[in-house]
N, C-alpha and C positions, 0 to 999 in steps of 0.2 A: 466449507469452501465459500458458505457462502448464496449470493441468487445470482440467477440469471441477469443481464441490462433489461430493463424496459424497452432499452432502442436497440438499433442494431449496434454491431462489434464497431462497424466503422464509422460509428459517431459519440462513441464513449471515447472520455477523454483521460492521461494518464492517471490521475488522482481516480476520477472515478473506476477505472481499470484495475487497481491495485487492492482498492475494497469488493469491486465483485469477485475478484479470484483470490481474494487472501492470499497474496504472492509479494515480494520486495521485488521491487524494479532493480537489485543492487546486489542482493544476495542470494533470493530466489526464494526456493523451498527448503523444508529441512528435509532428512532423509528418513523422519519417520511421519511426516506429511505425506510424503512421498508415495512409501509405502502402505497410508491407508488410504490414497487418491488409486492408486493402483486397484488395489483389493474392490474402491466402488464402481471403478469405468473401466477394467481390465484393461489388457494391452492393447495399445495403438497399432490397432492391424485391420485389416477387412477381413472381415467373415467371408465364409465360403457357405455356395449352399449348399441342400444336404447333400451327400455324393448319392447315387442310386447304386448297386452294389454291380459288378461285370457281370453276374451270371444273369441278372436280369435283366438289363443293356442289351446281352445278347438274346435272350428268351424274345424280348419286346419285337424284334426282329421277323418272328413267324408268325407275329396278329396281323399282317396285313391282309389284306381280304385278296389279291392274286394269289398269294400264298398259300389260304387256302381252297383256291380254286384248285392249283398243282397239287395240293392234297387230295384231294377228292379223284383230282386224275390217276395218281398213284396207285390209290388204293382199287379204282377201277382197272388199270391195267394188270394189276395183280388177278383178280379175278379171272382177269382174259387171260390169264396165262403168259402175260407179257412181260416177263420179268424184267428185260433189257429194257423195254421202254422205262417199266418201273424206276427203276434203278438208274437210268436217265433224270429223268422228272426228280429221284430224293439228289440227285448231284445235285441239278439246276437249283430246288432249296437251298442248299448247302451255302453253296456260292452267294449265291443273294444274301442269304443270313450273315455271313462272314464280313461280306465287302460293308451292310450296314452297319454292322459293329464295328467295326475297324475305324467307320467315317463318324459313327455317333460319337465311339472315346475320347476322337481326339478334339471333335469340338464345342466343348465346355471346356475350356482352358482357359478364360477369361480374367475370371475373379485373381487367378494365377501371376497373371503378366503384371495385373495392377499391383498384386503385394509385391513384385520384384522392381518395381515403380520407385516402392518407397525407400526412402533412403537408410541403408541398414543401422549404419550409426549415424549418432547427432553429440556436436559441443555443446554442453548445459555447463551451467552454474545453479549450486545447490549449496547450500550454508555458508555460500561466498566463495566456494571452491572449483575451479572449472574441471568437468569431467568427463570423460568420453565415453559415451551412454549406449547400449543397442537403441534405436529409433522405437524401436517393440514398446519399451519399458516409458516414454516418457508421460504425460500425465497432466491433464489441465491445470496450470498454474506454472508448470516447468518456467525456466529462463534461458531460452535457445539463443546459441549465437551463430553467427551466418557470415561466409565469406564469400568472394566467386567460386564458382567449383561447386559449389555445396547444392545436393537436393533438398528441398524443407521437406522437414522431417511431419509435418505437422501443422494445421491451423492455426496461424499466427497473429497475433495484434502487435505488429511492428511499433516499438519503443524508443528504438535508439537507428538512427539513418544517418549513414556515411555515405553518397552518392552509389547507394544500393540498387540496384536495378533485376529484376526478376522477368527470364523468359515464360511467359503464362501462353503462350500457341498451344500446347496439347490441351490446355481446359477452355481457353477464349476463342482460339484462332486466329488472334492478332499476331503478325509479323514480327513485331519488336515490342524490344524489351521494354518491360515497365518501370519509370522511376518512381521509386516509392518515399514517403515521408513517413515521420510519427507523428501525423499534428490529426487531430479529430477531422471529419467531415461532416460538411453541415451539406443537408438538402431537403427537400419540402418531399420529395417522393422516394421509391426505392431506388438503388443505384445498381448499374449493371454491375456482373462481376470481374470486368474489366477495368472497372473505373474506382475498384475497391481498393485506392493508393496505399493504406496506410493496414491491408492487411496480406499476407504472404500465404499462398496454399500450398498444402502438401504435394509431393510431388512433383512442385514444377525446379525450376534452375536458377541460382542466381549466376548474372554475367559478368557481376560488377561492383567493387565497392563493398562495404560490410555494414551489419548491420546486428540491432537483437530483436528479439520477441519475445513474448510471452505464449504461452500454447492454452488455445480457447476453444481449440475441437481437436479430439481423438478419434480413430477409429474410424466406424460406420458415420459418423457425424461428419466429419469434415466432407468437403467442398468433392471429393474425390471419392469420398465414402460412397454420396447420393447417389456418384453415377455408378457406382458396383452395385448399388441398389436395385438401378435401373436396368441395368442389364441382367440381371437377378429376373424382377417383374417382368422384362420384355416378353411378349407370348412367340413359340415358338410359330413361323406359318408354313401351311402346308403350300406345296407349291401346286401350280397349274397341272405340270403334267402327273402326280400324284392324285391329284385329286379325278383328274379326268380317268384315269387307267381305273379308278376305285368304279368308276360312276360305270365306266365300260364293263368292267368283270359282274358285275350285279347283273347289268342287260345280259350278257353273255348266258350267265346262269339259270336265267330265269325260260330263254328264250331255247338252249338248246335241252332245258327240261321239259319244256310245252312239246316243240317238234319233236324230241323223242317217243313221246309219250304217243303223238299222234302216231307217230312213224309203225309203235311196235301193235298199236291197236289196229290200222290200215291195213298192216301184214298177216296177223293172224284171222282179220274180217275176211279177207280174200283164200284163205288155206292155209297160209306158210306155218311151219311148226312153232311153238310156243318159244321153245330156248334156241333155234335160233333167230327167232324176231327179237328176241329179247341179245342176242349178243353184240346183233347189227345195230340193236339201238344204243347199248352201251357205245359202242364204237363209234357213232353218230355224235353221242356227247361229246366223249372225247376228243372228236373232232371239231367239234364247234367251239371250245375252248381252247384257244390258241395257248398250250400251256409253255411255249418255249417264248412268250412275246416279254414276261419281265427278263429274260437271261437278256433277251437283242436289244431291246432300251439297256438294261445296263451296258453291252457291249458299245452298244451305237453311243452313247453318252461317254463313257470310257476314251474311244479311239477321239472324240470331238475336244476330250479333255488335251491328250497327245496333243492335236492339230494347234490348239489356242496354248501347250506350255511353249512350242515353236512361234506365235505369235505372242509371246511374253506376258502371257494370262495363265496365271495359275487356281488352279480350281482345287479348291477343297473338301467340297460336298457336293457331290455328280450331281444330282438336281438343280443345282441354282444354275448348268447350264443352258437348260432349256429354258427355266423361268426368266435369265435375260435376254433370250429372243422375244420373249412377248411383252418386255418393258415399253410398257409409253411415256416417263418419266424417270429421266437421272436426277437425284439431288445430289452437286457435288457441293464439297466444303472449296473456302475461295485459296485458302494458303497451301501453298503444298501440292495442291491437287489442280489449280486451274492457273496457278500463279508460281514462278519459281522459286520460293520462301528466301529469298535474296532480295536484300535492299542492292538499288541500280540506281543512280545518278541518269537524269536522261537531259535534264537542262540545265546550263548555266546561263546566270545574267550579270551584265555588268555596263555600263557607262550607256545604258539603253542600247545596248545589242546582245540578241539573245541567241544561244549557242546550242546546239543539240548535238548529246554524249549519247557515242555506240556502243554499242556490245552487250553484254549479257553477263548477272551475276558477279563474281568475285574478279572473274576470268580476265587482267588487261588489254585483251586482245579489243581495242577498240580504238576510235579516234573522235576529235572532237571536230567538228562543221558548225560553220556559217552558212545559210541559203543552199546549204548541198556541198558545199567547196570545206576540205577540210583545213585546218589552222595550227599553224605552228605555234605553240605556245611562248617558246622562248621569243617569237617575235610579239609578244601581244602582252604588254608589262598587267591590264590586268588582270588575266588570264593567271599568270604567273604568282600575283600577289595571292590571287585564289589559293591557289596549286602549296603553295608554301605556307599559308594558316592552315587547309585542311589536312597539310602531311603533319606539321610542327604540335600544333595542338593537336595532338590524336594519341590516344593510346595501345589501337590496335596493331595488330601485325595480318600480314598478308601471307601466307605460306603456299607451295606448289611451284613455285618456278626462280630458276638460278638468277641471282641480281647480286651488286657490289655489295660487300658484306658491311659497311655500315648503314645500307637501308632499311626500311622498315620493310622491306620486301625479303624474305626471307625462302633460303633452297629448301624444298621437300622433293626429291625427286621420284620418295616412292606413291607418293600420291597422284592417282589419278585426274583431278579437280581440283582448282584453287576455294581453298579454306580461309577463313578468317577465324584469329585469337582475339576473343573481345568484343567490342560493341559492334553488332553488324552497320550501325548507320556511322561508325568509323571506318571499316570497314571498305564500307562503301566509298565513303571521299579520301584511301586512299588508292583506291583504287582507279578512282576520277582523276586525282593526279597523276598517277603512273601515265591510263592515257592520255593525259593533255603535254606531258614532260617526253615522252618515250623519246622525241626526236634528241632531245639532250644525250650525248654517250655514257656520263656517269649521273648522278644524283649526288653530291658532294655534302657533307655535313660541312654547314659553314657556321654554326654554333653549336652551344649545348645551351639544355635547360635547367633553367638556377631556380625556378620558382611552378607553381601549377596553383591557380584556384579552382577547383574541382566545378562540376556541374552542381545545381541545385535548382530545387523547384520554383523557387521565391528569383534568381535572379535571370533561371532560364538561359545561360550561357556557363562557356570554359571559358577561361584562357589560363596562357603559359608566358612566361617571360623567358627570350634566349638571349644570351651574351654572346654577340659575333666572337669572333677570334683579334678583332681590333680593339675590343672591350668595350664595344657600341652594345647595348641592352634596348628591348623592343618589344613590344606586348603583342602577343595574337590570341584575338579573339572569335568565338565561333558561338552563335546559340541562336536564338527565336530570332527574327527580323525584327518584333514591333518593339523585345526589348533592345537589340541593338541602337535602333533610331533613337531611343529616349537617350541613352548615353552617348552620342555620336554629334561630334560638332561639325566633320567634315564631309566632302564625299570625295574618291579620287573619281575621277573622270577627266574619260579621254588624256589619258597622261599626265594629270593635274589632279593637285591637290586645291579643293576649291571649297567653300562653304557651307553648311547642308542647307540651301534656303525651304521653305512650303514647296516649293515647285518641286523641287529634287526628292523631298518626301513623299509628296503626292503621285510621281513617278514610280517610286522603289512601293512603294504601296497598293499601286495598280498592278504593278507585275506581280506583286507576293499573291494578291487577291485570283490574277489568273492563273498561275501555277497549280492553290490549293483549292480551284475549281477543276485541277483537271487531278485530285484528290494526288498530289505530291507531296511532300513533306519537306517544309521549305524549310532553308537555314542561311543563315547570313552570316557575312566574315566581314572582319574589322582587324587594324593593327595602329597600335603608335607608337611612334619611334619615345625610347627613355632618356633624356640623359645622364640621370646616373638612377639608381634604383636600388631602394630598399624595400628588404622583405617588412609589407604592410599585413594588418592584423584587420584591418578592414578592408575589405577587395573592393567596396564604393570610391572608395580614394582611389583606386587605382583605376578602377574600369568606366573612367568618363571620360570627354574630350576625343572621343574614339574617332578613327576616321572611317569613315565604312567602304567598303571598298564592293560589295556584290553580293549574288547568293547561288545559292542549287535548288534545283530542285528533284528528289528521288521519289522511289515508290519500290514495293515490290511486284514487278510488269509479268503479263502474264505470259505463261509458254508459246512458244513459236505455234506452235500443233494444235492448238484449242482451238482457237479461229474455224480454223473449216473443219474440224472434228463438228463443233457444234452444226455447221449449217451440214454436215452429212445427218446427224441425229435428224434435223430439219425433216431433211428429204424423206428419209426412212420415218418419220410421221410421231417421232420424240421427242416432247420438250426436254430441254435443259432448264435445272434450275438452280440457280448459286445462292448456300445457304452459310453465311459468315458470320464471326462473332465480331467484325469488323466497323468501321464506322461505316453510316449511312454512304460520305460524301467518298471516300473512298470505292466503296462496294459498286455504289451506282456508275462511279468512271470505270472499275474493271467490268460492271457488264457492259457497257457499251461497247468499250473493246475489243470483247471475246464476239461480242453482236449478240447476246444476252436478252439487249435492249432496245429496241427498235421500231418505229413508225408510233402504234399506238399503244405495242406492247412495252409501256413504258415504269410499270410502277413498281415501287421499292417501299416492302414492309418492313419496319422497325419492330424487336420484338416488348417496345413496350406495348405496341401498339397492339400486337397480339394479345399483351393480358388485358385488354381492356376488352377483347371479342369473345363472344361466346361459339362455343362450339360449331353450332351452324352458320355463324358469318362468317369465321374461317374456311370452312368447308367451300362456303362460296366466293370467298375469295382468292384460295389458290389458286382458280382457273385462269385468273388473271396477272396473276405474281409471280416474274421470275429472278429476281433479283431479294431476298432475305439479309436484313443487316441486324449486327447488335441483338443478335439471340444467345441462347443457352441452348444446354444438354435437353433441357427439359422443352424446350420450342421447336426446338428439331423433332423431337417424335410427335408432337403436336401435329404437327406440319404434314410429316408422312403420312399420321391417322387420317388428317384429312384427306389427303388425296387416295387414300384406297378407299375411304369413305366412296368418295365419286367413281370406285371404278378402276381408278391406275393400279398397275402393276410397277411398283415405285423400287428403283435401284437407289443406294445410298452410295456415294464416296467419302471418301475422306480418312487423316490419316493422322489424327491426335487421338487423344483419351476421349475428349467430347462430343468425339465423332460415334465412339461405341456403341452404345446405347441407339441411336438413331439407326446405325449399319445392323444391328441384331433384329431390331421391327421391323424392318424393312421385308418387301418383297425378296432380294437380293442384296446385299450387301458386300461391297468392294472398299480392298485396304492397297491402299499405297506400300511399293514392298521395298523402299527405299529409304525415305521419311517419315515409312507409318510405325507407328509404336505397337507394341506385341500386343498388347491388347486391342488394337482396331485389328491387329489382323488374324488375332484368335476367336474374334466376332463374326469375322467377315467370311463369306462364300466362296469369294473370287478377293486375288491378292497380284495387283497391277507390279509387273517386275522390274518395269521402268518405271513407271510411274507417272509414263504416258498417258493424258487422254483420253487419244487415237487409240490405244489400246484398246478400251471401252468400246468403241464402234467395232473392231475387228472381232470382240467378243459379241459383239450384238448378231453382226452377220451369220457367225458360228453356230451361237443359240438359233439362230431363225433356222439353217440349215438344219439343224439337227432334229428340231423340230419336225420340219418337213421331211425329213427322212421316216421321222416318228410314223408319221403320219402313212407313208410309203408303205411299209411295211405293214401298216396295221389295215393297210387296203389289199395290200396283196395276201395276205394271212386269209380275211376276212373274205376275199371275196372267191378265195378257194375253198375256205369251208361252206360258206355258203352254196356254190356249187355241187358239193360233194354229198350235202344235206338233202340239195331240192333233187341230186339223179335217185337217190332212195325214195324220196319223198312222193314224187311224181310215180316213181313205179311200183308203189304201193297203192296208192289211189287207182293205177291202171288194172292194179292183181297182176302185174307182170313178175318173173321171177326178181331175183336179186341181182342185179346188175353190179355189185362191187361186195364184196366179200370183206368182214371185218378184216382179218391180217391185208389186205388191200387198201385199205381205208386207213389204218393206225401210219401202213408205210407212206401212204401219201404225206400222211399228214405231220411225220415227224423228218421223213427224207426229203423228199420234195419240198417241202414248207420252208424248211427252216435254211440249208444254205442259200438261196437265190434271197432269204426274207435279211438275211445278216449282210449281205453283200449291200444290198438300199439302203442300208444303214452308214455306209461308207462314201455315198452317191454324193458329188459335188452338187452345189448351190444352182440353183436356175438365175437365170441372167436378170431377172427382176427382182430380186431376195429384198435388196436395201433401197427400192420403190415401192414398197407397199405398206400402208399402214399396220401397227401392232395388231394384232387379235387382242378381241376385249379379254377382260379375265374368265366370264362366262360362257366365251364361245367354247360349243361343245365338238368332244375330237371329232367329231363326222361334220361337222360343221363346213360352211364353204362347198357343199356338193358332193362330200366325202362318199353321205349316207346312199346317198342315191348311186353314186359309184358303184359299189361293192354291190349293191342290192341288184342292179342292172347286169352288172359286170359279169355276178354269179349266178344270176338267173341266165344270159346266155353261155354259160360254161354248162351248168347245169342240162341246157336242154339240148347241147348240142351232143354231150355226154351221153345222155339218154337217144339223144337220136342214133348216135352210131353204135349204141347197145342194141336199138329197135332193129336196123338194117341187120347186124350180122346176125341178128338170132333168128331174125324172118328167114332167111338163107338157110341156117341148117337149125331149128328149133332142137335138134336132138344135140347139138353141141355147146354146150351152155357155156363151158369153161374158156371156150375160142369167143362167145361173145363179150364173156366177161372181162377176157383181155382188153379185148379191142377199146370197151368201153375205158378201163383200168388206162389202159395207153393213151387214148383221147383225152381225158381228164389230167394226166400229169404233163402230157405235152401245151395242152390251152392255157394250166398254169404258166409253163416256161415260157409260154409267148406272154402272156399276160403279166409277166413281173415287168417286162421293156415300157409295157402304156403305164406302167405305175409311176416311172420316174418324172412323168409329165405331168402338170395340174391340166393340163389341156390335152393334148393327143398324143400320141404313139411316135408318130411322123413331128415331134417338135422337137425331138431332141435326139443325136449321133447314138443308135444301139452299142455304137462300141468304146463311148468316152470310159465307160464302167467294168475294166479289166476286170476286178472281182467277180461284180454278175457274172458277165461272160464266161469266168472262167466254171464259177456256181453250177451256173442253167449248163454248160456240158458236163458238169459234174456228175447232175443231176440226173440227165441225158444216160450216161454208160450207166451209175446205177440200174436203172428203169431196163435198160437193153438187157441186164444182167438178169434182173431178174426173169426177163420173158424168156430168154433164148438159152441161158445157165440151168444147163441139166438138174444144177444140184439145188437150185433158188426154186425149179418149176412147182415141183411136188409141194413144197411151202405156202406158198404163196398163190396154189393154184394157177399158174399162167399156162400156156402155150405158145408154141413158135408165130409167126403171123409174117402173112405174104404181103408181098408187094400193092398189089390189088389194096389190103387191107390198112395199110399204110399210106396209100391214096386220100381212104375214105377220112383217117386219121387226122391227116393233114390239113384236110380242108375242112374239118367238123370243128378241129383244135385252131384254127386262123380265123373263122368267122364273127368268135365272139369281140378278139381285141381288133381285128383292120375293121370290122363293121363300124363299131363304138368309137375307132380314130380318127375315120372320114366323118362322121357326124361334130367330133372335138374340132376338128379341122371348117368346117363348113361356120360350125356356131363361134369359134374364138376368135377373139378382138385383143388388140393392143391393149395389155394392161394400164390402167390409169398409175401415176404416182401417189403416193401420199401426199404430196406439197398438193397437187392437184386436185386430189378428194377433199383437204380442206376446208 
């Protein structure tokens, strides 16, 4: 075959092209070239990595360290003779096991989406003969040909250019399509991969025009390959609350080993017998490890998932929705995701007055205004001349809504949204005509077209020649501005044809200038009348003497929704950051827009500008960068490293192929479920079902909530066992008897616990959720006052516990089983009051006991349990209880109320108005 170019693909030139791939520009390969290029680069496919095999997928599943904390509980309650709890705890396993496996198989589906990317067959030419190939089978050196329609099959060094045009948005992220040539490029540096005219990647789409190539990467090589690569290499990360729950189960273990330990030495120092100190202590463990707290995150994460598919957020992988409550950075991609991937006409100009076009997308529904006031086209000739270059010269069609059947506006009635067939920035202006014409009743064809000189790079414009119906012929011209003015003798203005003098150029000059400062996409239209017309063989003879007549200017504008999405990110204490394969001048007018970019927060990284920074200048300068232009696959995960480097908990959006790889690293990763390609959304966490935003923010608030439910529950678990620990604890140190009896102690802890602890998990958001800054990635779950909570909270449960153990046994010391009730009762009623202060970060009295039907319905749940057991003839003898009087029920009451109204009125006394995040800034 041959070597490698010395330079890059896109600066070899045909001759030299033809020698490094020993290929004919004409006839191709032979077919036993063919087949010994095959045998050394095998097929044109993406590798896959290795698969892991299901049975160990799901094995992986029980090395979590909760998991085996519930082990260890298992096997302890077996001991105690507790088969039901046992047998509980190997369910709750079960389930956990299963749901992870279910979530792990399905996402590695990645490498998957992208081989269905590629295009299954390709037209070759092979010993001169055109043939239709699988894509699998083609081979460096191949001779691919290319039409509209067509996905490239492969790595191309474009050869042969018919006004060929390739959409590249899933690898660049640029809006529109690329015109491509076969001529070499010359430049002093690297060139992005957007601006690699003259060569076609696999994968992407042509929209226009035909074209050939040559195939210069197969495989894992091409351009498409790297980033299967990358998403290959992406490290999987662990999220926050994973990591936290691991970091808690360790404390846990180590902590209700120690008090045990003490618990059963205390007991036997003072008398108690050997095996039952030792059963009390088991059941102390056991209590101190909240073994049902992974079922209720799974649960509480589960129902949060429900909540946000109702708010058009679909979750993939239960953890990433906690991990985007604690996000302090979004990076979205700018097409697709912050922008409507629709070119929009928003200005026109003409005879120095300038007109601003409504509406949105493909969709006609808009009108054209002067200073506010809208304008009738048929009254504004040049308006009109507009309107009739950008419909006549155009090749697209409009489809979605009923119009006269010779327009270019064509009925689709089962479509929901107007589409366009063809170029979208044709597309676009005619769509600009529709609304500038709509006041017109019909749209009449008053010619047809006899002639077309296609677009190209060298002359930067179309046109078309039509023949009225009177046999009057007329050239309309449409392309660049600066080339229009070189060929352009005239200008129409103000109803007149008049002469182009410096003035009139330096005018249409000034405008194009501020247009494509406000990063629009300017084009100019021209026409001149023929009087007679033949088809010429040079389109320079034809396209001079031009009259100019105005121009447009489009963009693809971004979502209505962005706008205050981001300044809510603001408030709630999250940058936004828009990372686009786009140009500089563009990028920087859509952040501005979105409000992106503002006061001093003003500055826009190009990513060449990134290869030239070393790791820690970038690091230090994301802090200051929200706006990212003209990157790659490979600059986005750059970008993200950095900022988890500093500490962010970084969300990705976006919803091409190039976006994968950066949505896999990430913190979080979020796919567009409309726009996004099956590979960004077989990468991604969470998959936007509109493709909304705003969505993003209602998922933030979500994740925050659920977090703090998290949080809920691991306080009220924790601060019941902790009580249940120090009533032992304490009356072992006293040498008093045993105040709570193991089968008393297992029932607290798996009845009492576990419904009112499921119900917080369902608990709506507190009225400050989306005012308060992210939590770092290090804050630890007791964090924010947690610790001191439970630790206070269960130390007065604990002692009030013991106290109404101390009174009723003082009373009848020969009754031990009546005091151990009373005690038993006081501790599961102090919980049930104690679940109402958990739903507050501040007190008890800050928020309605009864917005929480659940709870409520829990804690009485809880309630007839508990009665059941005291007063149920058949429970008594079990569980050791006895009946208990009113009197007894007094002391209950007020032993089990002191620990939470105490600790409320102090929450009440010390809390303050929470600050905002905008505020703490």
């Amino acid at each position: 075959m041959g070597v490698k170019p010395s330079k890059p693909w896109y600066q070899v030139s045909l001759t030299e092209l033809t020698q490094v791939m020993s290929s004919d520009l004409k006839e191709g390969l032979s077919q036993d070239e063919a087949a010994a290029r095959k045998m050394e680069y095998g097929l044109n496919q993406l590798a896959e990595a290795k698969k892991i095999p299901l049975y160990v997928v799901f094995m992986n599943q029980f090395k979590d360290f909760m998991v085996g904390i519930l082990v260890i509980a298992t096997i302890l309650s077996f001991f105690l003779g507790e088969y039901l709890d046992a047998i509980t705890i190997i369910a709750i396993i079960f389930i956990n096991g299963v749901l992870g496996f279910i979530q792990e198989a399905r996402a590695e589906k990645s490498l998957q989406a992208l081989k269905q990317m590629a295009s299954p067959m390709a037209r070759i030419i092979r010993e001169g003969k055109m043939d239709m190939v699988p894509a699998a089978v083609l081979v460096p050196g191949d001779l691919v040909l290319l039409e509209a329609g067509d996905r490239v099959p492969a790595d191309l060094r474009l050869v042969i250019t018919n006004r060929l045009e390739v959409e590249e948005s899933a690898l660049t992220g640029e809006s529109l399509p690329v015109t491509k040539t076969d001529k070499p490029l010359q430049a002093k540096q690297s060139i992005p991969l957007g601006d690699q005219k003259n060569l076609a990647f696999m994968g992407t789409m042509i929209t226009g025009g035909t074209g050939r190539g040559l195939v210069i990467e197969t495989g894992m090589k091409t351009e498409i390959g790297k980033i299967a690569h990358l998403i290959n290499e992406a490290p999987s990360v662990t999220t926050p609350l994973q990591h936290k729950l691991e970091q808690m189960g360790k404390s846990l273990v180590w902590i209700a080993l120690v008090l045990t330990f003490v618990v059963i030495l205390a007991g036997i120092w003072h008398g108690q017998e050997i095996m039952t100190m030792f059963l009390a202590g088991v059941s102390l463990a056991v209590a101190a490890i909240p073994e049902g707290l992974p079922a209720i995150v799974t649960i509480a994460l589960a129902l949060g998932v429900q909540r946000m598919i109702r708010r058009n957020a679909i979750v993939r992988k239960l953890p990433s929705v906690e991990t985007l409550g604690c996000a302090s950075v979004i990076c979205s991609d700018k097409t697709g995701t912050l922008t409507e991937n629709k070119m929009t006409v928003t200005e026109m100009w003409h005879s120095g007055k300038t007109f601003q076009v409504t509406g949105n997308g493909y969709d006609p529904q808009g009108e054209i205004k002067a200073q506010g006031r809208p304008v009738k086209a048929n009254l504004d000739k040049g308006l009109q001349h507009i309107c009739e270059i950008a419909e006549r010269c155009n090749n697209a069609k409009l489809i979605g809504h009923k119009q006269n059947s010779n327009s270019k506006l064509k009925v689709a009635t089962q479509l929901s949204s107007w589409q366009v067939i063809g170029d979208p920035t044709e597309g676009a202006l005619l769509t600009m005509a529709y609304k500038a014409r709509k006041e017109v009743e019909t749209i009449e064809e008053t010619g047809s077209r006899i002639d077309e000189l296609p677009f190209d790079s060298d002359r930067k414009m179309m046109s078309v020649v039509e023949e009225s119906t009177a046999g009057e012929a007329k050239l309309l011209t449409k392309g660049a501005v600066e080339a229009l003015l070189k060929r352009a003798s005239h200008i129409y203005w103000n109803g007149e044809i008049v002469p182009l003098t410096n003035a009139y150029r330096k005018k249409v000059a000034e405008e194009t200038e501020g247009m494509a400062a406000k990063a629009l996409r300017v084009l100019g239209f021209a026409y001149k009348p023929l009087s007679a017309y033949k088809r010429e063989s040079n389109s320079d003879g034809l396209e001079k003497d031009l009259i100019f007549v105005g121009m447009v200017g489009m963009i693809d504008p971004p979502r209505a929704q962005v706008k205050p999405a981001i300044q809510m990110c603001r408030q709630a204490g999250i940058k936004t950051i828009m990372i686009t394969g786009d140009h500089k001048i563009t990028a920087e007018a859509i952040g501005r827009q979105v409000g992106l970019i503002y006061g001093a927060n003003n500055q826009v990284l190009e990513g060449a500008t990134i290869n030239e920074m070393s790791d820690s200048e970038l690091t230090r300068a994301v802090e200051k960068v929200s706006v990212y232009a003209r990157v790659s696959p490979e600059h986005k995960l750059k970008i993200i490293k950095a900022l988890q480097e500093n500490g962010h908990i970084v969300a990705m959006t976006g919803d091409g192929v190039n976006d994968a790889p950066a949505i896999k690293a990430s913190d979080i990763g979020i796919a567009m479920g409309i726009t996004g390609t099956d590979v960004t959304k077989e990468a991604a966490s969470l998959v936007l079902r509109d493709d909304n935003f705003t969505t993003i923010v209602s998922a933030v608030e979500e994740g925050r909530n659920i977090y703090d439910n998290i949080r809920k529950f691991i306080r009220y678990l924790l601060a019941s066992n902790v009580g249940e620990i120090l009533v032992m604890f304490f009356a072992m140190l006293m040498g008093l008897p045993l105040p709570l009896l193991p089968i008393q102690i297992l029932w607290v802890n798996l009845v009492t616990d576990g419904l009112p602890a499921m119900a917080l998990g369902v608990d709506s958001a507190e009225g400050d959720t989306m005012q308060q800054k992210p939590r770092k990635r290090n804050e630890n779950i007791f964090g924010r006052g947690l610790g001191w909570k439970i630790i206070s909270r269960g130390f007065l449960i604990g002692l009030m516990t013991l106290g109404a153990f101390l009174i009723a046994y003082e009373e009848n010391p020969n009754d031990l089983t009546h005091a151990q009730t009373v005690a038993f009762a006081t501790l599961v009623l102090a919980q049930l009051i104690h679940v109402f202060d958990c739903r507050s970060e501040y007190s008890v009295f800050h928020r309605n006991p009864f917005e929480n039907k659940f709870l409520v319905w829990a804690v009485l749940s809880s309630l007839l349990l508990m009665l059941g057991v005291i007063y149920w003839d058949v429970m008594q003898p079990i569980f050791k209880t006895t009946a208990l009087s009113l009197r007894d029920w007094a002391l209950i009451f007020v032993a089990a109320g002191i620990p939470t109204f105490v600790a409320g009125m102090g929450g009440v006394l010390r809390s303050k108005q929470p600050k905002s995040a905008l505020s703490l800034k």
